[in-house]
N, C-alpha and C positions, 0 to 999 in steps of 0.2 A: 535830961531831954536832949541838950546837945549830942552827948556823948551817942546817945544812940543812932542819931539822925548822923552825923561823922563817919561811923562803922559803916551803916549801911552804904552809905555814897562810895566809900571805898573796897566793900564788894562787890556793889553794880560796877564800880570802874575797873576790877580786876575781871569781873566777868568780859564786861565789853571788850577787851582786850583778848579774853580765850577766844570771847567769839571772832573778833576780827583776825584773830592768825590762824582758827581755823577754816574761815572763809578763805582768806589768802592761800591757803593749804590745796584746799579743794579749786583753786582757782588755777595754780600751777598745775595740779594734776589733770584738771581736764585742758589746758590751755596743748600741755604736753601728748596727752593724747591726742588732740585733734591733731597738733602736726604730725603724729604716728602715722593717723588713718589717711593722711592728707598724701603722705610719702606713699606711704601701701595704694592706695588709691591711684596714684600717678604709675608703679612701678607697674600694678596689674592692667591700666591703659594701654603703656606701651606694651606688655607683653601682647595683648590681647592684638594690637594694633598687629604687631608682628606676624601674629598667627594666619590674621584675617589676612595679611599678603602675600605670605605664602602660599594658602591654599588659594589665592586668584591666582598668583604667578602656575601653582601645579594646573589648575583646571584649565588654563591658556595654554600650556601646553599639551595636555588631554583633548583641546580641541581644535589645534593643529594637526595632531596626530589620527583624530577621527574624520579629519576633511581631508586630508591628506590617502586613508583610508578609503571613502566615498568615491574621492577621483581615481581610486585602481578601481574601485568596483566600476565606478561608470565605465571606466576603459575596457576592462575585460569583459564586460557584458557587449560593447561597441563592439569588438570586435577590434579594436585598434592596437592591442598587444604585439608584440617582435613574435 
């Protein structure tokens, strides 16, 4: 009777043991992935940031250029042209 109840403990304790180092497995792997997505996440920010200020920067000057456009029409229509 001992002998049996001995074996067993000692494949629950070798079990416990797979299961703890594949938890610990899986715990690397997703800890790893999160700072993947974490990195990817920050680098597509800033591109993203990038983008959006460029297209302000162009559309400011697209509408410099259409006021600046406005003011010759207002003129030439005045009649205040050379």
């Amino acid at each position: 009777m001992y002998n049996k109840n001995v074996k067993k403990k000692r494949v629950t304790k070798d079990l416990d043991n797979d299961i703890r180092k594949e938890f610990l497995n899986q715990l690397k792997y997703l800890e790893k992935s999160y700072t993947m997505l974490d990195k990817n996440l920050e680098k597509d920010i800033d591109i993203h940031k990038k983008d959006n200020q460029r297209i302000m920067r162009e559309n400011v000057e697209l509408i410099k250029k259409i006021n600046n456009l406005r003011d010759q029409v207002n003129k030439i229509t005045s009649g205040e042209v050379n």
